[in-house]
Backbone as CSV, one residue per row, in Angstrom:
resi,resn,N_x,N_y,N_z,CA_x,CA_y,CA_z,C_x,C_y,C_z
1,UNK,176.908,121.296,-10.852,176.033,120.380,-10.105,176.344,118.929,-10.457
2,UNK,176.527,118.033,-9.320,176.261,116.561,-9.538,175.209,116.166,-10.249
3,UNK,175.959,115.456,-11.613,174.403,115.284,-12.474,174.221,114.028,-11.938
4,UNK,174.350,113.680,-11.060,173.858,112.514,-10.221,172.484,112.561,-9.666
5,UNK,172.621,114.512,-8.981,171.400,114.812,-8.219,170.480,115.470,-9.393
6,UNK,168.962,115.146,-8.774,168.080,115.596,-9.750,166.928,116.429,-8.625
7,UNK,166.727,117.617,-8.916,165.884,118.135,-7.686,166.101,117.969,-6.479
8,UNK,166.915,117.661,-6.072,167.161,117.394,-4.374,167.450,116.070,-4.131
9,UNK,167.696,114.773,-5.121,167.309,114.057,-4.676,168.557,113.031,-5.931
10,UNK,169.589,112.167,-4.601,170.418,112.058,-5.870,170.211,110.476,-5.855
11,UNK,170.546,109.982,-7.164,170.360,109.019,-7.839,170.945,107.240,-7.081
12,UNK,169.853,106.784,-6.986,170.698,105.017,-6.280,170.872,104.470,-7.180
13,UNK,172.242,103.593,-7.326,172.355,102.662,-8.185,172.208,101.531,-7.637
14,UNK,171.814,101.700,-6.938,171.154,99.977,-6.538,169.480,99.866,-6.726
15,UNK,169.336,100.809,-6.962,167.566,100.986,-7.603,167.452,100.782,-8.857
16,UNK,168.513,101.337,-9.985,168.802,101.627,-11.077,168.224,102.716,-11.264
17,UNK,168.515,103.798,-10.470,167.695,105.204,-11.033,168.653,106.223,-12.200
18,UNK,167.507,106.398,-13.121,167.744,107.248,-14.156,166.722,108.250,-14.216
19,UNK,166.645,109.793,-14.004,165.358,110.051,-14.480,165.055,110.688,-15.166
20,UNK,164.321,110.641,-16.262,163.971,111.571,-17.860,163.984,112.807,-17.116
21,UNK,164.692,113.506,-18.261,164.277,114.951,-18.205,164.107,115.795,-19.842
22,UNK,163.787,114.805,-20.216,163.668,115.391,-22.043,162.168,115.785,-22.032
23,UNK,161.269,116.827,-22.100,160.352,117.220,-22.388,159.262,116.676,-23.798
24,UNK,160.283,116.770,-25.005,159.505,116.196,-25.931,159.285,114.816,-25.841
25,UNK,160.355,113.726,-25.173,160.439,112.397,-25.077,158.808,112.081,-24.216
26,UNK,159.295,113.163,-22.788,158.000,112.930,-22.080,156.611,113.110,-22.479
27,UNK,156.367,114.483,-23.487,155.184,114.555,-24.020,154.986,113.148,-25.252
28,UNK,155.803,112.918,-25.843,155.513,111.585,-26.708,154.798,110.251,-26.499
29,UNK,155.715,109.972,-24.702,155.433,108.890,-24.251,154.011,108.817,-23.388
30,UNK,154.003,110.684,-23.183,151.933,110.593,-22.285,151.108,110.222,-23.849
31,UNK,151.244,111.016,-24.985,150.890,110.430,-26.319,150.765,109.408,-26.341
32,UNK,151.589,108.589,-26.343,151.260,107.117,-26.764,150.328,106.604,-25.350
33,UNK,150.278,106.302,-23.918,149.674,106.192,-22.648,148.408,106.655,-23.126
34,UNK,148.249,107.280,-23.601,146.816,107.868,-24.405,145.711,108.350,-22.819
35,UNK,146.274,108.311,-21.402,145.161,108.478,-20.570,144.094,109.128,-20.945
36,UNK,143.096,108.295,-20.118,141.682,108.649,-19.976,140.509,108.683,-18.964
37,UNK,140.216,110.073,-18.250,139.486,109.588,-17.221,139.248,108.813,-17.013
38,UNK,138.542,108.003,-17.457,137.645,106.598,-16.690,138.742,105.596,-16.776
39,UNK,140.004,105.888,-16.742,141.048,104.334,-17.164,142.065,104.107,-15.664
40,UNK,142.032,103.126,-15.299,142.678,102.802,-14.208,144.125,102.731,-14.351
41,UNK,144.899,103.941,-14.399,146.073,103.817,-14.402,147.285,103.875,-13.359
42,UNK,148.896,102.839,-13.830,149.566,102.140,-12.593,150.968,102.407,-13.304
43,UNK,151.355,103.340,-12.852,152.966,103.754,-13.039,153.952,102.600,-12.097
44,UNK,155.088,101.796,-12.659,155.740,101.366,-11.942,156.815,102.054,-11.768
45,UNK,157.634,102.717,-10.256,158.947,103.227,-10.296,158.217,105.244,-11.126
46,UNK,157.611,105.703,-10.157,157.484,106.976,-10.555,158.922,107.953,-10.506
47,UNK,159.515,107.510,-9.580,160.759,108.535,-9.473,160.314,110.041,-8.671
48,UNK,160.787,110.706,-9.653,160.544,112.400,-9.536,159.723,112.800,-10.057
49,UNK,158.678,112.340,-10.632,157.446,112.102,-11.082,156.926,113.574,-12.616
50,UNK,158.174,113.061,-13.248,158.431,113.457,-14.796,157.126,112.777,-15.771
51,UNK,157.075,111.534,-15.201,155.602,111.025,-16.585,154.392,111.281,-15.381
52,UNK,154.445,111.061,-14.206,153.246,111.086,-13.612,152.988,112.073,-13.251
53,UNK,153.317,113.366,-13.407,152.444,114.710,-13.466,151.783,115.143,-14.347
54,UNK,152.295,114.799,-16.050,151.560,114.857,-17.165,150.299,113.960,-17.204
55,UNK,150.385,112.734,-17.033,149.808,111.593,-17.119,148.563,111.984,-15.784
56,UNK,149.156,112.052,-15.019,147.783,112.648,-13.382,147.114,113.737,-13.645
57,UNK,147.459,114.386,-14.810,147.034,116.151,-15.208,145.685,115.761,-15.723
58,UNK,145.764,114.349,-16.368,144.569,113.969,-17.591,143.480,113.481,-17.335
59,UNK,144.229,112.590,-15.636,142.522,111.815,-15.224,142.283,112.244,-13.738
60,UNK,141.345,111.602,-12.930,141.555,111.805,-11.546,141.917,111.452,-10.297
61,UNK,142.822,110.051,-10.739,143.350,109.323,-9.846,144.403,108.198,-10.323
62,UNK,145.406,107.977,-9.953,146.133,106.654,-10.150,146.429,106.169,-9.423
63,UNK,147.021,105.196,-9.722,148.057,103.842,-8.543,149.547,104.478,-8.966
64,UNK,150.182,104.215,-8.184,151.898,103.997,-8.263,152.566,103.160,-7.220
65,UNK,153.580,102.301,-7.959,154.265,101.377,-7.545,156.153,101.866,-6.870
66,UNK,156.330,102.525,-5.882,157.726,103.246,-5.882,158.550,102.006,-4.734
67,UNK,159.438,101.862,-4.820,160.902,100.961,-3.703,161.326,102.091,-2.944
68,UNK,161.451,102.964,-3.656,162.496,103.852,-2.833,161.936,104.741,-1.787
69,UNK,162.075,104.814,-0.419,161.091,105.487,0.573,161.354,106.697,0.419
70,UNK,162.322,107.499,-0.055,162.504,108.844,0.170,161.870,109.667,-0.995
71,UNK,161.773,109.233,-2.093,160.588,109.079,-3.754,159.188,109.455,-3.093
72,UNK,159.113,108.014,-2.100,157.733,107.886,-1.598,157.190,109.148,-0.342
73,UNK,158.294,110.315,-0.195,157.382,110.886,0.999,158.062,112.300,-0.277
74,UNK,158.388,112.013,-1.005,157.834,113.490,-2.005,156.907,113.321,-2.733
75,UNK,156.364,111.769,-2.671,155.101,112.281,-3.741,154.186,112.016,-2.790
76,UNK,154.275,112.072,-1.686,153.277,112.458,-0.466,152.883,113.553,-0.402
77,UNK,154.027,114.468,-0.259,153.976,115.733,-0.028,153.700,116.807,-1.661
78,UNK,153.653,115.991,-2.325,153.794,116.811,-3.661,152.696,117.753,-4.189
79,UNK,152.877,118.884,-3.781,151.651,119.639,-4.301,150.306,119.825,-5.576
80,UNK,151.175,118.741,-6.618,149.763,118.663,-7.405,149.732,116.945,-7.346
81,UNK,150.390,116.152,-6.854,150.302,114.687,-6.578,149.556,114.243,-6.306
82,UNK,149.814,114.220,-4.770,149.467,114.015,-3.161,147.907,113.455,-3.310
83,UNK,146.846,114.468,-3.867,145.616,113.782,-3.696,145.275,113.092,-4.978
84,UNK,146.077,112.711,-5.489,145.448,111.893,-6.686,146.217,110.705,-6.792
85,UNK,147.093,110.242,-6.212,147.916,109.351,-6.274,147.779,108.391,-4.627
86,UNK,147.651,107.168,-5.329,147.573,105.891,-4.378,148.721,105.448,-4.291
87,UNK,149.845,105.564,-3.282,150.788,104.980,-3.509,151.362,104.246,-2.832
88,UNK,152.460,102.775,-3.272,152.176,101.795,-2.780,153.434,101.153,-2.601
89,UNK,154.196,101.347,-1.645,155.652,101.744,-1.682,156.484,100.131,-1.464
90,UNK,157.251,99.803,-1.931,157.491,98.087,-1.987,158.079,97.416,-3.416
91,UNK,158.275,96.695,-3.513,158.944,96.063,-4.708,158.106,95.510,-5.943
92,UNK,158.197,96.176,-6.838,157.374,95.981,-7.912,157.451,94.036,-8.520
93,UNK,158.615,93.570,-8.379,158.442,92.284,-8.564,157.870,91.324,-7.467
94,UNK,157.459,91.908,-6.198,156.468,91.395,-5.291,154.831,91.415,-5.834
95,UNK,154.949,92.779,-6.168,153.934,93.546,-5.970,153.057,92.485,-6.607
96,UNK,151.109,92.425,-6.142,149.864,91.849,-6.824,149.344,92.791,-7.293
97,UNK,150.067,93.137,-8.605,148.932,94.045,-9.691,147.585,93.512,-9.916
98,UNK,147.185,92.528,-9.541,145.475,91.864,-9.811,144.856,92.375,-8.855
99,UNK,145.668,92.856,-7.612,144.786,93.332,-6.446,144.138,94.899,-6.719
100,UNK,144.757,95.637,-7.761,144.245,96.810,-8.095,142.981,96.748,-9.064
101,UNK,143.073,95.768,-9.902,141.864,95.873,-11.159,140.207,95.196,-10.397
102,UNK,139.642,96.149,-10.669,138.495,96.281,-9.996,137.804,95.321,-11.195
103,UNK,136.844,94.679,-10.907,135.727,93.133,-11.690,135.567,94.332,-13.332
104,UNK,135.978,93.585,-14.253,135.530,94.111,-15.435,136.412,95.321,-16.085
105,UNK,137.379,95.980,-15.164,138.550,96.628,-15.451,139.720,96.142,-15.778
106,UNK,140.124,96.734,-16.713,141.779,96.801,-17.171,143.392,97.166,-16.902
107,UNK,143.682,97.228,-16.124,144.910,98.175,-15.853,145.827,98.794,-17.181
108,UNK,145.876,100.214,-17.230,146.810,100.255,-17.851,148.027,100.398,-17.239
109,UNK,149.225,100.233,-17.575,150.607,100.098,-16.622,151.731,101.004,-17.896
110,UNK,152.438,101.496,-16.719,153.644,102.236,-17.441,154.719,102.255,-16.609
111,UNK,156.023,102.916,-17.054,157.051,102.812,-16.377,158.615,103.151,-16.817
112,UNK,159.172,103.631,-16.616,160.815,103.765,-16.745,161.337,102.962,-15.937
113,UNK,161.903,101.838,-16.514,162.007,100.080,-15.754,163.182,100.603,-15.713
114,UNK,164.158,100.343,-14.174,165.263,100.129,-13.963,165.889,98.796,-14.862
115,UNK,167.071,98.690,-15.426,167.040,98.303,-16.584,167.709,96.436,-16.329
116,UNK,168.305,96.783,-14.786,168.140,95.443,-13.925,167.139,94.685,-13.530
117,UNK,165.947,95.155,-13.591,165.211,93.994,-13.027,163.547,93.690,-14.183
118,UNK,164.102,94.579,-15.672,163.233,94.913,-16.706,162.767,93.351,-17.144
119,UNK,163.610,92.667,-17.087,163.059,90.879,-17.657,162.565,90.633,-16.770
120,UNK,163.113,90.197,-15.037,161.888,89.632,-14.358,160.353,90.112,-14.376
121,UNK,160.419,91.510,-14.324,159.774,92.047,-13.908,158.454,92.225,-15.013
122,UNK,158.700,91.963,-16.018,157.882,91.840,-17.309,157.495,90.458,-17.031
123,UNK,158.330,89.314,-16.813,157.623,87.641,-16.575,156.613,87.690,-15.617
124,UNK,156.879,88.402,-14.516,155.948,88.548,-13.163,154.532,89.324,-13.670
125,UNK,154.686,89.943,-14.475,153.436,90.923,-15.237,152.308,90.185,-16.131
126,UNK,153.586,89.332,-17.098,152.913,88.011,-17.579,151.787,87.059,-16.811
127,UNK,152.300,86.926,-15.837,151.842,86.064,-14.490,150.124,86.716,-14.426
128,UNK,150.205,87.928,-14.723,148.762,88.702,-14.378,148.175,89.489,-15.537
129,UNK,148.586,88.795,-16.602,148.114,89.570,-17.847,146.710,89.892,-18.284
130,UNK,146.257,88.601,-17.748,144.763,88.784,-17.793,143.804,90.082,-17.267
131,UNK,144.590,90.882,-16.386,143.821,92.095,-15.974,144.516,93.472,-16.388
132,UNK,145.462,93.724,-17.274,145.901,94.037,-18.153,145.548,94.682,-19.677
133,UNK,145.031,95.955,-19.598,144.872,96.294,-20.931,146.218,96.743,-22.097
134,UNK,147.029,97.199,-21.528,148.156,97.814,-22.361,149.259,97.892,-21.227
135,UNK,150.742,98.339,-21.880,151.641,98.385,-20.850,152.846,99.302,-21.624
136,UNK,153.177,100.482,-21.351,154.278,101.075,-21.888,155.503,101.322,-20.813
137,UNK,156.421,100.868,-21.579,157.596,101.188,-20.528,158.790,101.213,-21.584
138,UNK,159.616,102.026,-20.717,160.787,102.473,-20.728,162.275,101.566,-20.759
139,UNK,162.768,100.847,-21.808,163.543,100.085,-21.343,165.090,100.057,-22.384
140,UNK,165.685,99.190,-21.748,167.196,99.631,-22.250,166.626,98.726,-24.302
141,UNK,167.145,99.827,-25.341,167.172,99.595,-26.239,167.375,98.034,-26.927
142,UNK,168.219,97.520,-26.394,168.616,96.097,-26.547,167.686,95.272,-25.447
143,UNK,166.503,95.566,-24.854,165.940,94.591,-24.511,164.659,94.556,-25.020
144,UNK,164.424,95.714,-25.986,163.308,95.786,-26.793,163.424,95.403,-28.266
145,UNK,164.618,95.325,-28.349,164.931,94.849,-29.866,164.876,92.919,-29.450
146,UNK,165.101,92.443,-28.302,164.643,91.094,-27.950,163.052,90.807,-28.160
147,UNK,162.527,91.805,-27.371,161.162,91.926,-27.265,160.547,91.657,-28.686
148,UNK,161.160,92.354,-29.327,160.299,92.171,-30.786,160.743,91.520,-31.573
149,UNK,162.213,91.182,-31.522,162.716,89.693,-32.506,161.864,88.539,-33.312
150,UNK,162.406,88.524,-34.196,161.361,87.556,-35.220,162.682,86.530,-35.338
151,UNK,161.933,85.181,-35.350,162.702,83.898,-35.870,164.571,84.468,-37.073
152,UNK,164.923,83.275,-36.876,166.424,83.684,-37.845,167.145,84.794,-37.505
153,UNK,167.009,85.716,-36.090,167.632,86.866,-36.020,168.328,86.365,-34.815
154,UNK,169.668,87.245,-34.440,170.567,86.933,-33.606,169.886,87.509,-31.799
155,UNK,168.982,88.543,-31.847,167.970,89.121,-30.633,167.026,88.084,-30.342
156,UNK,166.426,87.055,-31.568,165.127,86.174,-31.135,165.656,85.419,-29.879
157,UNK,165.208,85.212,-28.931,165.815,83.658,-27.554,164.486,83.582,-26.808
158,UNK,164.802,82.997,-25.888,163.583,82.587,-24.890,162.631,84.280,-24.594
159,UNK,162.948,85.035,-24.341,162.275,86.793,-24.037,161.258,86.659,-25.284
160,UNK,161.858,87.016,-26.538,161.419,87.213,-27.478,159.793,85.953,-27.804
161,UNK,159.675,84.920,-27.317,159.167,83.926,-28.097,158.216,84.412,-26.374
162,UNK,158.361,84.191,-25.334,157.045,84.088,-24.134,156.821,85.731,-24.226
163,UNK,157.354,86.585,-25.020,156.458,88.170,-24.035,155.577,88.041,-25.728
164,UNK,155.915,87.598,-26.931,155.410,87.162,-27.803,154.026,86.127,-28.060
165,UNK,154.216,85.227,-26.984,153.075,84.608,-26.875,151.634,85.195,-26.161
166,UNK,151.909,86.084,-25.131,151.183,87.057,-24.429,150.455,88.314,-25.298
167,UNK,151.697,89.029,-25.843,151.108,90.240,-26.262,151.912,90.251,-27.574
168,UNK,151.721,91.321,-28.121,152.130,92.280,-29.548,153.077,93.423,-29.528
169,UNK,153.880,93.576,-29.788,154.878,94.562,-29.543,154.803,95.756,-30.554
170,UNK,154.638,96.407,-29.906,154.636,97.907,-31.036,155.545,98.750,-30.541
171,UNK,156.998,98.825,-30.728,157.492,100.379,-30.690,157.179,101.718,-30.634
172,UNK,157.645,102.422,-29.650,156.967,103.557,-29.707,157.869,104.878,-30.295
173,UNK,159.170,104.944,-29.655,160.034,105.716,-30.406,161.368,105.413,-29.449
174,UNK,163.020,105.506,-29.618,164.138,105.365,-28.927,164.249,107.200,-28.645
175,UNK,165.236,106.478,-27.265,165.870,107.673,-26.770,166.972,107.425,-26.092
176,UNK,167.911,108.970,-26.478,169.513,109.023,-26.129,169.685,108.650,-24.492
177,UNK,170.865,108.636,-24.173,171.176,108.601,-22.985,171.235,110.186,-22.266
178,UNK,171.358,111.034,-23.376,170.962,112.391,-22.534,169.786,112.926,-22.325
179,UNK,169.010,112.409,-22.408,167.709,112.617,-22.253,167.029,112.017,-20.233
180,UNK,168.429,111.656,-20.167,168.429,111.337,-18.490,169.354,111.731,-17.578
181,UNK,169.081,111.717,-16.530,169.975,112.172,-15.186,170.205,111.618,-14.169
182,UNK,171.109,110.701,-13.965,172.318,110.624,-14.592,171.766,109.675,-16.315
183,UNK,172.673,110.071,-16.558,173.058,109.485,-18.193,173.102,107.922,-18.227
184,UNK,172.333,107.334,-18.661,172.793,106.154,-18.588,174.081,105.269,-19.503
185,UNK,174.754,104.760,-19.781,175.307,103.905,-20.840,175.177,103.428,-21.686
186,UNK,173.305,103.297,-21.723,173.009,102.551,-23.101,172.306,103.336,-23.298
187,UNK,171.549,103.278,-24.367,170.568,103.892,-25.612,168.980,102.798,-24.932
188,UNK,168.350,104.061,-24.661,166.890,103.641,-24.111,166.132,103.176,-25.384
189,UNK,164.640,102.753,-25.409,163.639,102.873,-26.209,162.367,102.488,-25.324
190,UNK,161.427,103.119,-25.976,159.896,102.760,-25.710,159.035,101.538,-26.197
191,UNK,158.494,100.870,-25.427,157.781,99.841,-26.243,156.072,100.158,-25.374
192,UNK,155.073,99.576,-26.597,154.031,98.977,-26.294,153.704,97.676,-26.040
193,UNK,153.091,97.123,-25.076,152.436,95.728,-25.245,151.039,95.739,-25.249
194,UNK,150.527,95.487,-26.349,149.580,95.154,-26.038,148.881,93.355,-26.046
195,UNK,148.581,93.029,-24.713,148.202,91.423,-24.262,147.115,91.279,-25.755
196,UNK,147.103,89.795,-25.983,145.977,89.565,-27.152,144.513,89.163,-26.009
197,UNK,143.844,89.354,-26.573,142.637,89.178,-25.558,142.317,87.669,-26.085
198,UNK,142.372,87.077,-26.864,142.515,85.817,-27.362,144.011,85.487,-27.437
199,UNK,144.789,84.196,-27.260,146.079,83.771,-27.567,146.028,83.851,-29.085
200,UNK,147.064,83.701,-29.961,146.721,83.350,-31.449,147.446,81.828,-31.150
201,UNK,148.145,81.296,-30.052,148.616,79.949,-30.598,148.824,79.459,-28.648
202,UNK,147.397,79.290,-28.213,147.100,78.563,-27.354,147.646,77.683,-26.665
203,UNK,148.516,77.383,-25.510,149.528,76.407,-24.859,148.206,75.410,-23.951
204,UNK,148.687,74.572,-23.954,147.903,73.775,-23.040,148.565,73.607,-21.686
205,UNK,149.424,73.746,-21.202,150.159,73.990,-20.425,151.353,74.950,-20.536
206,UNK,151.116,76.202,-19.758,152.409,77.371,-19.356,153.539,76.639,-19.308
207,UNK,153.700,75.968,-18.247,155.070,75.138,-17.803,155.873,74.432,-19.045
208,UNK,155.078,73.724,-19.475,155.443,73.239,-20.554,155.942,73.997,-21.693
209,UNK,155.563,75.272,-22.051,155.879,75.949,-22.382,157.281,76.447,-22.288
210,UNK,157.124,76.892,-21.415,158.585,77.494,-20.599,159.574,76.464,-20.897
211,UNK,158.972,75.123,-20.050,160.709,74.538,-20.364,160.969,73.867,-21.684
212,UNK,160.184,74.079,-22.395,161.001,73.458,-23.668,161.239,74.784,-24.737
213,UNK,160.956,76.036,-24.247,161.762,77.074,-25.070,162.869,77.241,-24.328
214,UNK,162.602,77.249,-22.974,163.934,77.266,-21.962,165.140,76.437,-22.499
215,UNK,164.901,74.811,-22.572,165.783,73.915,-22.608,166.244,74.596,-24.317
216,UNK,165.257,74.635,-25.019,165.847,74.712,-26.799,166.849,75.968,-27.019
217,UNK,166.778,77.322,-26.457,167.170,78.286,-25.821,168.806,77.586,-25.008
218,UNK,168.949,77.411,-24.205,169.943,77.069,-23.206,171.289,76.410,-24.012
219,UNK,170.857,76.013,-25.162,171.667,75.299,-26.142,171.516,75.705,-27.348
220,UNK,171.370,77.149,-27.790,171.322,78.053,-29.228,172.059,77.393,-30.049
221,UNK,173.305,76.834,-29.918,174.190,76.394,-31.074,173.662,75.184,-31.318
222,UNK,173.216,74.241,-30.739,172.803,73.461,-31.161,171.646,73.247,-32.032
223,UNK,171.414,71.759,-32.819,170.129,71.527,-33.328,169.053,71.532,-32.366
224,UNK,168.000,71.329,-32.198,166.665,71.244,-31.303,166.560,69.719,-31.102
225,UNK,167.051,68.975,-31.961,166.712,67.733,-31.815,167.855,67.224,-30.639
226,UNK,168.949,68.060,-30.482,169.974,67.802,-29.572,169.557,68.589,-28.210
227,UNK,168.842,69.478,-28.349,168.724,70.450,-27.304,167.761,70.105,-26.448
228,UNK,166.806,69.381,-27.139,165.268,68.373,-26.847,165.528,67.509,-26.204
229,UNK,167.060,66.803,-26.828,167.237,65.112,-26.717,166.305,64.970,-25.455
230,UNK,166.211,63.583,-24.890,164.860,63.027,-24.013,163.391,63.633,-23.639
231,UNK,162.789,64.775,-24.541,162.217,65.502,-24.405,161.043,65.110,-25.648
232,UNK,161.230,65.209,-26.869,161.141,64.985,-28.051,161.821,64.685,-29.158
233,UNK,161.514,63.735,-29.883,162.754,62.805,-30.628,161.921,63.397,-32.100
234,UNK,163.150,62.995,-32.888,163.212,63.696,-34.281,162.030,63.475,-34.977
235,UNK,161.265,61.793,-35.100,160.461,61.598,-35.402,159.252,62.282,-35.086
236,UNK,159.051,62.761,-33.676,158.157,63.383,-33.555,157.806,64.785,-33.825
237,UNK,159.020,65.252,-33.900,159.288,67.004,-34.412,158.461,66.863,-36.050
238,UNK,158.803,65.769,-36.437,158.843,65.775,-38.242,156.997,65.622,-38.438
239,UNK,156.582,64.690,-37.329,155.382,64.486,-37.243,154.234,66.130,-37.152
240,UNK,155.594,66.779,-36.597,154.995,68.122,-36.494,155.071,69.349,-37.789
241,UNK,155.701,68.681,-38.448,156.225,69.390,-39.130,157.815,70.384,-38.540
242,UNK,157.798,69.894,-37.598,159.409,70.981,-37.634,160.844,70.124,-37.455
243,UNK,161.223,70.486,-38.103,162.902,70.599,-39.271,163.960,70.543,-37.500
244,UNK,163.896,69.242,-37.604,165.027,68.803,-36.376,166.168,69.331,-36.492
245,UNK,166.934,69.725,-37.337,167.936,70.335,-37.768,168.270,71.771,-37.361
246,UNK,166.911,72.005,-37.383,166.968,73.664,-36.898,167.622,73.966,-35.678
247,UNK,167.540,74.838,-35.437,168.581,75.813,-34.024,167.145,76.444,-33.455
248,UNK,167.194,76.769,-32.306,166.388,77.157,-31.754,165.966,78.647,-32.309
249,UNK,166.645,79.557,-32.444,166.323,80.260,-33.072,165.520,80.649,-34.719
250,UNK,165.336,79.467,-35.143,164.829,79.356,-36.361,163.163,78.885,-36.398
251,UNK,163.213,78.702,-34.842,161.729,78.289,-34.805,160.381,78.999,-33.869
252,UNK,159.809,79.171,-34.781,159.113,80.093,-34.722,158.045,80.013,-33.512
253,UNK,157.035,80.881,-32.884,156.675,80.857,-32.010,155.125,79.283,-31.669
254,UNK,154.865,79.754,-32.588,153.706,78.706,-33.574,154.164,77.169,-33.233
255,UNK,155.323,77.274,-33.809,156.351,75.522,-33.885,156.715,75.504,-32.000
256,UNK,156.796,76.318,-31.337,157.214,75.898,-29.935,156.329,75.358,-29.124
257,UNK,154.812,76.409,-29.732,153.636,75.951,-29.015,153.435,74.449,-29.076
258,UNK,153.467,74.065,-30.410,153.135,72.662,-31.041,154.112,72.030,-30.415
259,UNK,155.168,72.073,-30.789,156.537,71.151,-29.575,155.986,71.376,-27.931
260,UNK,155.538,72.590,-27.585,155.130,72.127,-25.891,153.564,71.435,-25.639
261,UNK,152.839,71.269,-26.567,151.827,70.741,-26.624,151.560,69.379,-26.593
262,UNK,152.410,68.785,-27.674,152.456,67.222,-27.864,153.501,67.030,-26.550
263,UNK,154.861,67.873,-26.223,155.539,67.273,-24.625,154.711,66.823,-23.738
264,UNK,153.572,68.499,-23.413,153.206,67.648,-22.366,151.679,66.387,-22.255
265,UNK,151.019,66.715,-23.512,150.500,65.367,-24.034,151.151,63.735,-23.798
266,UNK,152.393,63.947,-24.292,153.502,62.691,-23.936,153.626,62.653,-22.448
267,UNK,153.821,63.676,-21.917,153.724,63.291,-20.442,152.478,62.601,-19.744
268,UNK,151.452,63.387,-20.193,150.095,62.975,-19.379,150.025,61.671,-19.382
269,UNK,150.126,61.563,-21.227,150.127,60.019,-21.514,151.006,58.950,-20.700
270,UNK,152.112,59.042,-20.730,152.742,58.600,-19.992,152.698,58.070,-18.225
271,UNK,152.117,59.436,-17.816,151.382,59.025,-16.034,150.590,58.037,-16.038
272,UNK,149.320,58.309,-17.309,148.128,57.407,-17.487,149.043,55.772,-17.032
273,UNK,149.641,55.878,-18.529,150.560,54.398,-18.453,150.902,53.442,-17.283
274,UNK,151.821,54.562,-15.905,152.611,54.262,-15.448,151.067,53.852,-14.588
């Protein structure tokens, strides 16, 4: 058999389809999902619906997010699916996950992320974190070892420092490439996010945010004070306490906030001026 095809149904690589077929992986990962009747749960990219039959077994209804139309009229037709599943066929980096969380609800979200569109598609999530209780997904090994990067490591960059400012990363367990069909090339792993319901280091402006880990980021080899240049000058880093000298990678999530804080302070100030 084409280990391409999986049940009838063979694999797009322009979707990035992979789909588990490891049993213990799958019972691990409904484990950690922890479902619970009363919990509003939102699979992105069900596939052949390997986590969402375990996971639909537990409560009495979910959401699912599928692209692929021919996915979408088997879990139409799917004999223990069909009436428990809302499904919502379209591009998950379109998609308004806020439009599902009902006043005072949480979404929980899961997923085996095609491993192409796993960064946008986590920033766009960001975008709606606020209705957001937890989020497990499936992603290529090396983009979870970003995910959880700490300062001074060669994985810390721009990923590591904004899915960091949002939430908490907890590992859940890695898995082989045979544990899918087709096989992928890299070495998978599981992560948790869980969003902080409080920030621990408060931005006063997102944007601001972004572009000055962006810009400090974009120029790794360099110092920050070079990577900054017209942005923030040395004196003022020092005022902050952070070490102009440093490389972007050496600075910690805490020190970026404070560098995008006083930026866009300097800016406001500045409009006032003008």
């Amino acid at each position: 058999m084409n280990n391409k095809v999986h049940l009838g149904h063979t694999a797009r690589k322009r979707f990035g389809q992979n789909f588990l077929n490891d049993q213990s992986v799958i019972d691990n990962i409904v484990a950690a999902i922890d479902p619970r009747p009363q919990d509003h749960i939102v699979e992105i990219g069900p596939g052949l619906g390997a986590l969402t039959e375990p996971v639909a077994a537990k409560i009495d209804s979910m959401s699912v997010v599928e692209l692929d139309r021919d996915l979408v009229e088997r879990l139409k037709k799917h004999p223990q699916l069909k009436d428990k599943l809302t499904i919502h066929q379209g591009d998950a980096l379109q998609f308004d996950f806020a439009a599902l969380a009902k006043p005072g609800q949480r979404l929980k979200v899961f997923g085996n992320l095609p491993y192409n569109i796993s960064t946008p598609l986590m920033f766009h999530l960001f975008e709606q974190i606020d209705i957001i209780e937890n989020m497990h997904f499936m992603l290529q090994k090396e983009v979870v070892l970003r995910l959880c990067a700490k300062p001074n490591t060669k994985a810390y960059g721009r990923l590591s420092v904004m899915a960091q400012y949002y939430c908490k990363m907890i590992p859940v367990l890695e898995v082989g490439p045979h544990c899918f069909v087709p096989a992928p090339k890299v070495h998978s792993a599981v992560l948790r996010l869980e969003p902080y319901r409080e920030l621990p280091y408060p931005a006063d402006d997102l944007k601001s945010l972004q572009v000055v880990v962006t810009q400090a980021f974009s120029m790794r080899r360099k110092t920050i004070r070079n990577s900054l240049r017209g942005m923030i000058n040395s004196d003022e880093m020092a005022e902050l306490g952070v070490d102009s000298t440093c490389r972007a990678e050496q600075i910690s999530l805490k020190q970026f906030v404070e560098l995008a804080n006083f930026f866009n302070a300097k800016g406001a100030k500045k409009v006032v001026e003008d």
